[in-house]
C-alpha positions as CSV (number, residue, x, y, z in Angstrom):
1,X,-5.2,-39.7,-3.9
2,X,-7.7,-36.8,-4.1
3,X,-7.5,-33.6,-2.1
4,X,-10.1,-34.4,0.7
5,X,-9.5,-38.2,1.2
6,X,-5.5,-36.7,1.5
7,X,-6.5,-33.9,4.1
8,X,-9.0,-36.5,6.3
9,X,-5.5,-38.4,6.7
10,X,-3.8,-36.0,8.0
11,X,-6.5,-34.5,10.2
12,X,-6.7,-37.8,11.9
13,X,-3.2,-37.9,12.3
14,X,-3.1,-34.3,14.6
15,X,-7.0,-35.8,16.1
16,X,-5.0,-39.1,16.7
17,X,-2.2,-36.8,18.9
18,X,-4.1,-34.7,20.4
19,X,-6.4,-38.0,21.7
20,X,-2.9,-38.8,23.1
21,X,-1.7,-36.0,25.1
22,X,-5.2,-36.1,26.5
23,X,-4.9,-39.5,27.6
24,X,-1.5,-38.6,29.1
25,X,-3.2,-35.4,30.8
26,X,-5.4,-38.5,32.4
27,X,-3.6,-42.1,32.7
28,X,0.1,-40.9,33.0
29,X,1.5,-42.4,36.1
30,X,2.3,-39.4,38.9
31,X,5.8,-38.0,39.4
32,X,7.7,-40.2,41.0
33,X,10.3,-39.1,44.2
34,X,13.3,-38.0,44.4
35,X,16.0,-38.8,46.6
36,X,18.1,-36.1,48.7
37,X,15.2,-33.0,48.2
38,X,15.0,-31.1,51.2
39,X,11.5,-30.4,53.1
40,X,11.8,-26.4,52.2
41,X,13.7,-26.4,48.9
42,X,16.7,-25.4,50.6
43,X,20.2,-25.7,49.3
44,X,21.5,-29.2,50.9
45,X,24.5,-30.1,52.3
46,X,26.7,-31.2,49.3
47,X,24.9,-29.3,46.8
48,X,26.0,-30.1,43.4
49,X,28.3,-27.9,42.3
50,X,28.8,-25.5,45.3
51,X,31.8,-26.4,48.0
52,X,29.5,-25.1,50.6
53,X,26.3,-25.9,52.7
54,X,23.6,-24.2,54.0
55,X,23.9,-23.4,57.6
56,X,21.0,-22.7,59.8
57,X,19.9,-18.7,59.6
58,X,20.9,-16.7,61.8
59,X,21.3,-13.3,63.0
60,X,17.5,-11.4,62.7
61,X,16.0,-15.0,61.3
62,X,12.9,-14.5,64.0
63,X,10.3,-12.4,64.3
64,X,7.1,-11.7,61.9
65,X,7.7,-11.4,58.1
66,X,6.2,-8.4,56.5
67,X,4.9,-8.3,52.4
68,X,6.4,-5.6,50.2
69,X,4.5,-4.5,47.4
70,X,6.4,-2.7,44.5
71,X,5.3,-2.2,40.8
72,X,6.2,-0.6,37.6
73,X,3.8,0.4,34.8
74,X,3.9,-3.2,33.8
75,X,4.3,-5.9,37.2
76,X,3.3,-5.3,40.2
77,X,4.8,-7.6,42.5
78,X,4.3,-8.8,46.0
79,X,8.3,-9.1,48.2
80,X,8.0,-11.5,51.2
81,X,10.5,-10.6,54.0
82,X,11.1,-13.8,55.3
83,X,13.3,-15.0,52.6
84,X,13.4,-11.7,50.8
85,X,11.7,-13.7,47.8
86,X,9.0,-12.6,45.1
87,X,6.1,-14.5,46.0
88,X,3.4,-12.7,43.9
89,X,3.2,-10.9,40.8
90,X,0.4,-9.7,38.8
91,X,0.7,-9.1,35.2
92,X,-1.1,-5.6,34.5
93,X,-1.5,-5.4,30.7
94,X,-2.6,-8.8,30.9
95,X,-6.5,-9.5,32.4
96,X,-7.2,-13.2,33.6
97,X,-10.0,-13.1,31.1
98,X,-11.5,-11.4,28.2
99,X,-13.5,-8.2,29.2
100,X,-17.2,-7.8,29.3
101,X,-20.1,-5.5,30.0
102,X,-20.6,-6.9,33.3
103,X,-17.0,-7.3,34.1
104,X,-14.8,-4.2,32.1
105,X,-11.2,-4.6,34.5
106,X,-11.0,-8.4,35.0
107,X,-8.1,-8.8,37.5
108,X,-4.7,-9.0,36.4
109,X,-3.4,-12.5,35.7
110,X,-1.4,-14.0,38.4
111,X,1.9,-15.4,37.3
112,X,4.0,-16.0,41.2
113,X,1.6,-17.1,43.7
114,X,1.8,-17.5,47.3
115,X,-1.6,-19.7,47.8
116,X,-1.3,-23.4,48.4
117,X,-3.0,-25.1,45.8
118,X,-1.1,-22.9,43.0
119,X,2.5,-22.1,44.6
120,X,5.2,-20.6,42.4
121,X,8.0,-18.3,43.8
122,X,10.9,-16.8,42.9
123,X,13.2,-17.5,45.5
124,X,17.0,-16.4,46.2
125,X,20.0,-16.5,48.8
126,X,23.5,-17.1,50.2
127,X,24.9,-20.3,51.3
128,X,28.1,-21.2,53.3
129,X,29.8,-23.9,55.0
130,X,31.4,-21.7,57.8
131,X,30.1,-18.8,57.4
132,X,26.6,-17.1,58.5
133,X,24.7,-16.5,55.3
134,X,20.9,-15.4,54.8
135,X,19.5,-17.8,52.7
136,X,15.5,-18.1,51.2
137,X,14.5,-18.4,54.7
138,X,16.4,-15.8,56.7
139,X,14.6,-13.0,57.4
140,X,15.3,-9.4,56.5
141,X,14.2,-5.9,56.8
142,X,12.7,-2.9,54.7
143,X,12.2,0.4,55.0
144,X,9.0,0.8,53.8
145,X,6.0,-1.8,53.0
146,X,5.1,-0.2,49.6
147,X,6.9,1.0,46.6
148,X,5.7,2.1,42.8
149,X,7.5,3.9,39.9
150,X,6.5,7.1,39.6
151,X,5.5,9.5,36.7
152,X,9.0,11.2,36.7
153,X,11.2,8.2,37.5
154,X,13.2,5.3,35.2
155,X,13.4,2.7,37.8
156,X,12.2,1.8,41.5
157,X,14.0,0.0,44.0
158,X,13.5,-1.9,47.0
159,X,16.4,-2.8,49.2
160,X,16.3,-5.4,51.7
161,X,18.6,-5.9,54.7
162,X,20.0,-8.8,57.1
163,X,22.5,-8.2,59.6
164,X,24.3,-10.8,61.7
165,X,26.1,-10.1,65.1
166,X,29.4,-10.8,63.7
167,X,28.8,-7.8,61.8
168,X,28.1,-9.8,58.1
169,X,25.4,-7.5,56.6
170,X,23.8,-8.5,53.3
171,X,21.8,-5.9,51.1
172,X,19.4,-7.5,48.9
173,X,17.8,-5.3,45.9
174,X,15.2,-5.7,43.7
175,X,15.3,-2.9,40.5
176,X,12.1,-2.6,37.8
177,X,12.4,-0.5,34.9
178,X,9.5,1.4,33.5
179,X,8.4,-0.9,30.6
180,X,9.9,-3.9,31.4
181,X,9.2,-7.4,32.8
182,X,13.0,-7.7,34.0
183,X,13.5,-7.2,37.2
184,X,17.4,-7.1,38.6
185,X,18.7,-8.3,41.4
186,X,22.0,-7.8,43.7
187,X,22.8,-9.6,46.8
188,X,25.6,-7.2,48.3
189,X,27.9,-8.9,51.8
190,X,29.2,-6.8,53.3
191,X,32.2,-8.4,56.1
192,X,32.5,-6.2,59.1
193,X,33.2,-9.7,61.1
194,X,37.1,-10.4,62.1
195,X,36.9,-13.6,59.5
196,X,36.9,-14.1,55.9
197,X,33.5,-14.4,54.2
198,X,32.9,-17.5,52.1
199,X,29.9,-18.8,50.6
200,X,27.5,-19.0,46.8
201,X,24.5,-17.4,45.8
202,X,21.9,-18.8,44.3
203,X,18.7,-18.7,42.8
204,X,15.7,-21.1,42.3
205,X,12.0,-21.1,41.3
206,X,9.9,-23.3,43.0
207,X,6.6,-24.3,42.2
208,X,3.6,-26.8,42.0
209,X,1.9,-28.5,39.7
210,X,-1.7,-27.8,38.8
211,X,-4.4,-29.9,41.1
212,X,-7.0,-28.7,39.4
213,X,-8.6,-32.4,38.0
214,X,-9.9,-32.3,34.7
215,X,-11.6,-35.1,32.5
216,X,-10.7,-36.0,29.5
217,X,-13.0,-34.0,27.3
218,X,-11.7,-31.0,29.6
219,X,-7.6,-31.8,28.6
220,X,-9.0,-32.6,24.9
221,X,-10.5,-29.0,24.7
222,X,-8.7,-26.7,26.5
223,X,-5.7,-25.0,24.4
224,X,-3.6,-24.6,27.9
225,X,-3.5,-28.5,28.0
226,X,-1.4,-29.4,25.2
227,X,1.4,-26.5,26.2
228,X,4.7,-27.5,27.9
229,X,4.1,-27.2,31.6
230,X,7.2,-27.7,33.2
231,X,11.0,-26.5,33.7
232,X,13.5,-25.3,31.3
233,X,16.6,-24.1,30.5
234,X,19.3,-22.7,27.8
235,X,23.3,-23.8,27.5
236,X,25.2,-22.1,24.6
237,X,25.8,-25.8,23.6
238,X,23.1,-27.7,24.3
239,X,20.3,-24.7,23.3
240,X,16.6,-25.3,25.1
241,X,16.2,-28.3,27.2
242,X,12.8,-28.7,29.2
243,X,12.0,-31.4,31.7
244,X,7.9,-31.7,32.4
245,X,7.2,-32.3,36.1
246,X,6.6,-35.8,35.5
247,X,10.3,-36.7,34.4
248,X,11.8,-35.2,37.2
249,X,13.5,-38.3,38.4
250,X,13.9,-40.0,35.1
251,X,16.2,-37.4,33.8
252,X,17.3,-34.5,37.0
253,X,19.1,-31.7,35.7
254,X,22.8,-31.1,37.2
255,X,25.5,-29.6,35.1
256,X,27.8,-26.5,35.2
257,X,26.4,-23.3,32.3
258,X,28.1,-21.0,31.5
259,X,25.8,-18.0,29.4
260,X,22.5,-19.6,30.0
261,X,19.3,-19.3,32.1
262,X,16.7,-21.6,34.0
263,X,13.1,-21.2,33.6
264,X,9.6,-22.7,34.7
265,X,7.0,-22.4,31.6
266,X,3.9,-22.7,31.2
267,X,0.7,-21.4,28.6
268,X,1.3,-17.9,27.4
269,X,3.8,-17.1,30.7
270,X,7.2,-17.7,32.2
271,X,9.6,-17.1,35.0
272,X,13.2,-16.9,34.3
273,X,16.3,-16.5,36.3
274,X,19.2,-15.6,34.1
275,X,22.7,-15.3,36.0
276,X,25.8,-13.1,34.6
277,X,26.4,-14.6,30.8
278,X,30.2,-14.6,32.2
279,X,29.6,-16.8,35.2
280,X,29.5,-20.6,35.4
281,X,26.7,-21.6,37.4
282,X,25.7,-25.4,38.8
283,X,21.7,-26.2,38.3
284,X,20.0,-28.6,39.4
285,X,16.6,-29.7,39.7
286,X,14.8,-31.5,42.5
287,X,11.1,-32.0,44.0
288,X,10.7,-30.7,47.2
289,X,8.2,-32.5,49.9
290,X,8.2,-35.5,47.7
291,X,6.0,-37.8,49.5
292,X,3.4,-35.5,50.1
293,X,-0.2,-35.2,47.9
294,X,1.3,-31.8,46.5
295,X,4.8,-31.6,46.1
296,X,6.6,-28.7,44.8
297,X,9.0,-28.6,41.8
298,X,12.3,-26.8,42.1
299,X,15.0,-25.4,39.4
300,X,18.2,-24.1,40.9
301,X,21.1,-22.2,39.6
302,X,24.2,-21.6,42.0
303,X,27.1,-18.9,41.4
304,X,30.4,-19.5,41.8
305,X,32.3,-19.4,45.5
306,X,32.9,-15.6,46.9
307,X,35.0,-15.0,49.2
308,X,35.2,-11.2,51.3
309,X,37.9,-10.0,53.0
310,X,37.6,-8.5,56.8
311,X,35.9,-5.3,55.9
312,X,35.7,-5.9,52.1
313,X,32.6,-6.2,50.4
314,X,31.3,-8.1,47.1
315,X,28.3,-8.3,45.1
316,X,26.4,-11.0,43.6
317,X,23.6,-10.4,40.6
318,X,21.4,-11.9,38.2
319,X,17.9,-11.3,36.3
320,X,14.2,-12.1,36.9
321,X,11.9,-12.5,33.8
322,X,8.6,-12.4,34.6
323,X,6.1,-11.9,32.1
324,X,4.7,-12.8,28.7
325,X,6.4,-15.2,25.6
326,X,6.7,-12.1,23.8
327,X,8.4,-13.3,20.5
328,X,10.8,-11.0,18.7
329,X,11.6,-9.1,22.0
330,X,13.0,-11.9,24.2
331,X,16.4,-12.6,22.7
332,X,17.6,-9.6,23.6
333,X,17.4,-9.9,27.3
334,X,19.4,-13.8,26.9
335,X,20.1,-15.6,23.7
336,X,17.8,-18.6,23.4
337,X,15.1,-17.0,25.3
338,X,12.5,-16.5,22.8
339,X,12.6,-20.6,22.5
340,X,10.5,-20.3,25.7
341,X,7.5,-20.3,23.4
342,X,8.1,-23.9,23.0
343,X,6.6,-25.4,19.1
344,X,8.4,-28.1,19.8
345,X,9.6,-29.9,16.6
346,X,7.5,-27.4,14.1
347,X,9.3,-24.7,15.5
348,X,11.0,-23.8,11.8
349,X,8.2,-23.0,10.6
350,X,6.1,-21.9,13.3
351,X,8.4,-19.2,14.1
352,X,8.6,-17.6,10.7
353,X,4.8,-18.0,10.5
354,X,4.6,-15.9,14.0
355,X,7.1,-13.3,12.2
356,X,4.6,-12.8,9.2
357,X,1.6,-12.9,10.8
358,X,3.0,-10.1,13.3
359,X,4.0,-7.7,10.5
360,X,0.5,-8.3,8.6
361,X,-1.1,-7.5,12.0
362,X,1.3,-4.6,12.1
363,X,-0.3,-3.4,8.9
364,X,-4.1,-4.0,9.6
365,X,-3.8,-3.5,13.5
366,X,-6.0,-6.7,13.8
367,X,-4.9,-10.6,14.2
368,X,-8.1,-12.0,12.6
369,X,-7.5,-9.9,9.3
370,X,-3.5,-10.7,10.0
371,X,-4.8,-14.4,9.6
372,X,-6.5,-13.9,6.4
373,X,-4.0,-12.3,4.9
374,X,-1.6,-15.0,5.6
375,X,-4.1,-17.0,3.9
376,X,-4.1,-15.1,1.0
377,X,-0.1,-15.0,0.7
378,X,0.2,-18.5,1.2
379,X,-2.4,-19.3,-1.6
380,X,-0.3,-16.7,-3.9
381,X,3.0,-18.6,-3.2
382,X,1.1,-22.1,-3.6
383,X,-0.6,-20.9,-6.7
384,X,0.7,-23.0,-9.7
385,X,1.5,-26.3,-7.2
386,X,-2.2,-26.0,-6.4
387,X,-3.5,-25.9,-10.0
388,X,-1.6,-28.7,-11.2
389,X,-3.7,-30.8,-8.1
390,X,-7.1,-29.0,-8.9
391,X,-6.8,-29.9,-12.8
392,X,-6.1,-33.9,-11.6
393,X,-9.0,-33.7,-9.4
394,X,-11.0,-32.0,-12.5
395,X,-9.9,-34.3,-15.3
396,X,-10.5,-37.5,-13.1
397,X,-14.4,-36.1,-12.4
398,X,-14.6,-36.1,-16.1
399,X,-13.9,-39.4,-15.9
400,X,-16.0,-40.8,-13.0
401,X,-18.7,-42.2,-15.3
402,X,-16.4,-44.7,-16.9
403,X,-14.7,-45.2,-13.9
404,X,-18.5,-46.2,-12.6
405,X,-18.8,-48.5,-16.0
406,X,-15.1,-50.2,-14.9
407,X,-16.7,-51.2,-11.6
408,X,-19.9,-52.4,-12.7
409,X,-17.8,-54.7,-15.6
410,X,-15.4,-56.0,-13.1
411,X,-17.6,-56.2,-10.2
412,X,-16.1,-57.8,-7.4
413,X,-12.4,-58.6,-8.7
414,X,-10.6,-55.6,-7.1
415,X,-7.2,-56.5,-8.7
416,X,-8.4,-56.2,-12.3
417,X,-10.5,-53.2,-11.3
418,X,-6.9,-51.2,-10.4
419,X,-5.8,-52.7,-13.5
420,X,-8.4,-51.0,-16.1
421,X,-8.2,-47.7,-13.7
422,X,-4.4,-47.4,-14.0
423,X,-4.6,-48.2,-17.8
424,X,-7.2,-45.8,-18.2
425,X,-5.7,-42.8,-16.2
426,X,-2.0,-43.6,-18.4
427,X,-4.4,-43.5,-21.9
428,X,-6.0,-40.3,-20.4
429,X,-3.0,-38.5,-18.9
430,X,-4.5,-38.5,-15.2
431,X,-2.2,-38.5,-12.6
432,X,-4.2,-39.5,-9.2
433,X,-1.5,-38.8,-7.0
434,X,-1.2,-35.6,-8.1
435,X,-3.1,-34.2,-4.9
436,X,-0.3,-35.3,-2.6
437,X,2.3,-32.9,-2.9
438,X,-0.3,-29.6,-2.0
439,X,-1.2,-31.4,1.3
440,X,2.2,-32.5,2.2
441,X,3.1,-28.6,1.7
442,X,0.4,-27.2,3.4
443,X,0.0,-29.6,6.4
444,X,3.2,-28.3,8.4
445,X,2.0,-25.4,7.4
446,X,-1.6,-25.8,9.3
447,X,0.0,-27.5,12.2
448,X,3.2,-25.1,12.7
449,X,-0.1,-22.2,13.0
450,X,-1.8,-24.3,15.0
451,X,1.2,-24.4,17.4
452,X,1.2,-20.5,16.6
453,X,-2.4,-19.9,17.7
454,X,-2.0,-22.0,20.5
455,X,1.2,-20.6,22.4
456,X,1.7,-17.1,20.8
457,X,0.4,-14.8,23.9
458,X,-0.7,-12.3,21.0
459,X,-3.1,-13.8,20.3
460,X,-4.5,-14.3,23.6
461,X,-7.9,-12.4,24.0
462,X,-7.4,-10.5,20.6
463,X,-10.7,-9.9,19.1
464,X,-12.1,-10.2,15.7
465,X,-15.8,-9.7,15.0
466,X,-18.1,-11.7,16.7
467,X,-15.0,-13.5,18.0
468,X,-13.5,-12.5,21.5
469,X,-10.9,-14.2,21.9
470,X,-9.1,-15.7,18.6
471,X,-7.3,-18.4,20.7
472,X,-10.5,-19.9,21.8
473,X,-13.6,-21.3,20.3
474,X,-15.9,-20.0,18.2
475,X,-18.9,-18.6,20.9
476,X,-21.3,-19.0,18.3
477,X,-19.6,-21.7,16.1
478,X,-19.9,-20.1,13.0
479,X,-17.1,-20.6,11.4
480,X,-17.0,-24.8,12.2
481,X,-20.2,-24.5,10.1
482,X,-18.7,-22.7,7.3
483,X,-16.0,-25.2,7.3
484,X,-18.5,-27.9,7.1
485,X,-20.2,-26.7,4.1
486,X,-17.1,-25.6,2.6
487,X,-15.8,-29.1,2.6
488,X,-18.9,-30.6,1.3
489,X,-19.2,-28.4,-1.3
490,X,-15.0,-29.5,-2.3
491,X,-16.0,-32.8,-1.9
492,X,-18.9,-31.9,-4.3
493,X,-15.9,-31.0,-7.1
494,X,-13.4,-34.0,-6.0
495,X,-14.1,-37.5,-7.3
496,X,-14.2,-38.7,-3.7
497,X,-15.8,-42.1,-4.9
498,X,-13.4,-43.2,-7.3
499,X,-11.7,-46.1,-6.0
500,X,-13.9,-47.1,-3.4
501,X,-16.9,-48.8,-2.8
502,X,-19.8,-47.1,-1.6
503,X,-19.6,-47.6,1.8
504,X,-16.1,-45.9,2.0
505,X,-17.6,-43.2,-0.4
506,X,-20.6,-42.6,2.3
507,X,-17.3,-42.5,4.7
508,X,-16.2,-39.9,3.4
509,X,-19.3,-37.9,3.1
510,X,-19.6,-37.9,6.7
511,X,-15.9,-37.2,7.9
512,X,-16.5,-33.3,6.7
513,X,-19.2,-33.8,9.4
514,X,-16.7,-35.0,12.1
515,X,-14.0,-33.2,11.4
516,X,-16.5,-29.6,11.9
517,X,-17.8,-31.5,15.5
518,X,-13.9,-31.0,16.1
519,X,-13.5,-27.4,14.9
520,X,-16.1,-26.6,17.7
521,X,-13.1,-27.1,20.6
522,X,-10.5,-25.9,18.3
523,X,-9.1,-22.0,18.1
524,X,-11.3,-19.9,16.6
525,X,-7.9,-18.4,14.6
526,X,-7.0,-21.6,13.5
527,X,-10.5,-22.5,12.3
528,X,-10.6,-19.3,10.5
529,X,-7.4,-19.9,8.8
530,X,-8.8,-23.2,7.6
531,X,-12.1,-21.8,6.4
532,X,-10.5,-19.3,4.2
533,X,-7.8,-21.3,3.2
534,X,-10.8,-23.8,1.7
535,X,-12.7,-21.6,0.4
536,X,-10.0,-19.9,-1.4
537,X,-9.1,-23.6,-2.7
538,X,-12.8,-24.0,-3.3
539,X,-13.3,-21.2,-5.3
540,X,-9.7,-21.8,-7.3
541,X,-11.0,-25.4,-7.5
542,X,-14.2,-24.5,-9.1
543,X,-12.8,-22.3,-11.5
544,X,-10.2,-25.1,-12.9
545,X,-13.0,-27.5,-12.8
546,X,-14.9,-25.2,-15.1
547,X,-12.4,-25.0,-17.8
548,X,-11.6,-28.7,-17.7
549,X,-15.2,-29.1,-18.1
550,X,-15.1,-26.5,-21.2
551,X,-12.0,-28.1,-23.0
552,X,-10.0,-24.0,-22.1
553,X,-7.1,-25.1,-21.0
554,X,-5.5,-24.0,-18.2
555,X,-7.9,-21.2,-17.0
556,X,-5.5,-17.5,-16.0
557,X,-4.2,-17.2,-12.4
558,X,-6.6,-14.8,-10.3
């Protein structure tokens, strides 16, 4: 099996599944409901794993809410009073698109969202059979509307207050730290009341799915589309679990964690709540408003029971991650977090690929050289497993003219055809499946990237050249072109005909031709890595071919 005819199969094979998500994006059936999901995503009576019940808010629940802004050099995020939730957050290193001339400060890209058709909150509370507890509904007070880091400060807080008449006051505080995307979070009760205070926190995101309606070219193209969209979360025994939106029924979440964290992912961004590593927490997941045309997805996590003495107090915390999949930074805020950047089953080796390629671009201080040099260390590494497939290919295009003399003796009888070939590649010392093992090596390779290029936020809007944006397509498609001619021109040096008849041969002429129509939708970093990688193989190729054709020998590695 020759090089190209090797390659064409397994480029249909990742054509053939991304045809299939696509589809799925399409024809999958919609999410079906689930029983026992409250109208507002609140906690229900029975909760899994909490002994207590939300009660109706009281104390200070009415009146008009009020939006708190506070930011940091990195988030700047919008606090809704009625609830005390995070219902906003812009992401301010990262633009919703690529810069221009017409347009030099895109807006920031919006993570949390408070409008309809693209909900996603951040959402937290108390809960308690007996007694009164603010939960994501409650309403509570601040001292001021806005809030931002200054030049001379670590850290900026906002502190939100509830107060009931039997004198249970709650203190809810949001912390973020210049430089970071974690914001902390401390729900402090405070029992002036006659009775002991009992009750859970909790935590839960809450979100929709997209309605934007694509067709199926759309799902095909677009990189976002083929990226978990969903929930997730992390348990020291069971490591990353995820659950897209449309197996929320087939398989809910409820279980007790201890040292783990629940998440809602999505293309380049996340939201994660991650409680005390030392507390065992019950989550669950559940869609709220089932049965309407937009219902909202929800993962919860709920503490353990505190109880507060008759002027006692206690305090409840946990983490909010919102920001980018920044590998090599994310495990340690919580073990297991950097799996957020989800490569599903190429993750060993996507993640060491990710490594590399971010020390190269460390060294050059571009991702599009960082790629070519990747190239180039691979193709040392594979240097010698390569030549051995190159000087197969060679020796068997020596050969094609009495290969073409075997077919014209034995015409149409195929069986006695394979015969002569097999005799004639034992007598010559031509081993045709030598091409095999190269590809087999350097497929995962190409796919674990591709999974690289696709999810790795690094990558997102870095430039290189004429490129903008090397997780997109080619503007100009100049390097789907490059790859076309390159693979005719290996084609050129591979006896692609022998074997077949001519109509498979004129097949496989065209496939290059294909294939590049592809490359127009894919990456422009992953096309780039493919056009280097050939034409490094090419000109390798050409060289072995050369000597072969000379009678050298095995010509001196470059």
């Amino acid at each position: 099996m020759n090089q190209t005819r090797t390659f064409l199969f397994f480029a249909m094979l990742a054509v053939a599944y991304l045809l299939w998500t696509a589809w799925e994006k399409d024809y999958a059936p919609p999410p079906a409901t689930v029983a026992g999901a409250t109208s507002d995503g609140s906690v229900p009576t029975g909760a899994p794993g909490a002994s207590t019940a939300a009660i109706p808010s009281s104390g200070g629940s009415e009146g008009p809410a009020q939006l708190i802004t506070v930011g940091n050099d990195l988030l700047r995020l919008t606090i809704d009073t009625r609830g005390g939730s995070v219902v906003r957050s812009e992401l301010l290193r990262y633009p919703d698109r690529p810069s221009t001339k017409q347009d030099l400060h895109p807006p920031a890209t919006l993570l949390l969202d408070d409008a309809k058709s693209s909900y996603f909150a951040a959402q937290d509370g108390l809960v308690s059979s007996h007694s009164p507890a603010p939960d994501h509904r409650a309403l509570f007070q601040a001292a001021q509307t806005s809030y931002q880091l200054a030049d001379n400060q670590k850290e900026v807080k906002v502190d939100l207050t509830w107060q009931d008449p039997s004198g249970v006051k709650v203190t809810k505080t949001y912390t973020l730290t210049r430089g970071s995307y974690l914001v902390g979070l401390t729900q402090k009760i405070d029992n002036g009341s006659s009775a002991p205070w009992q009750g859970n926190a909790y935590e839960q995101l809450q979100r929709t799915a997209s309605t934007v309606q694509k067709t199926w070219l759309q799902n095909f193209t677009d990189p976002s589309s083929h990226s978990f969209f969903g929930a997730a979360w992390y348990s020291p025994e069971d490591k990353f679990s995820d659950l897209p939106f449309a197996e929320f029924q087939k398989r809910p979440l409820e279980r007790s964690i201890t040292g783990g964290w629940a998440s809602m992912l999505q293309h380049y961004f996340f939201v994660a709540w991650i409680p005390p590593a030392s507390e065992a927490n019950t989550y669950t997941t559940s869609v709220v408003n089932p049965d309407t045309a937009q219902p909202n997805y929800l993962i919860r996590t709920v503490g353990p029971t505190l109880t507060v003495a008759p002027g006692q107090s206690a305090t409840s915390q946990s983490s909010l991650y919102i920001g980018p999949k920044l590998q090599g930074q994310l495990d340690a805020i919580a073990p297991g977090l950097e799996l957020t950047t989800n490569y599903g089953w190429f993750t060993v080796v996507a993640q060491p690929l990710h490594g590399v390629l971010s020390m190269l671009e460390s060294l050059c201080g571009n991702w599009g050289m960082a790629i070519i040099l990747l190239v180039l260390v691979l193709k040392a590494v594979m240097w010698k497993l390569s030549a051995s497939q190159f000087r197969s290919a060679a020796r068997m295009r020596k050969l094609q003219p009495r290969v073409t003399a075997l077919r014209e003796r034995y015409g149409d009888d195929k069986l006695k055809m394979q015969q002569a070939m097999m005799e004639l590649y034992k007598k010559e010392k031509v081993n045709p499946m030598a091409g095999c093992a190269p590809i087999l090596v350097t497929m995962p390779v190409f796919i674990g990237l591709y999974r690289v290029l696709m999810e790795s936020v690094e990558l997102r809007h870095a430039p290189f050249l004429w490129i903008h944006d090397l997780s997109a397509a080619d503007p100009l498609y100049i390097l789907p072109v490059i790859y076309v001619l390159v693979m005719l021109a290996t084609q050129w040096l591979n006896p692609a005909a022998a074997g077949m008849d001519p109509a498979q041969a004129r097949m496989m002429k065209v496939m290059p031709l294909l294939f590049g129509a592809m490359f127009f939708f894919f990456p422009s970093g992953l096309v780039l890595y493919w056009v280097i990688s050939t034409g490094t193989g090419l000109l390798q190729q050409w060289m072995i071919t050369r000597s072969v054709e000379k009678g050298e020998g095995k010509p001196k590695a470059a």
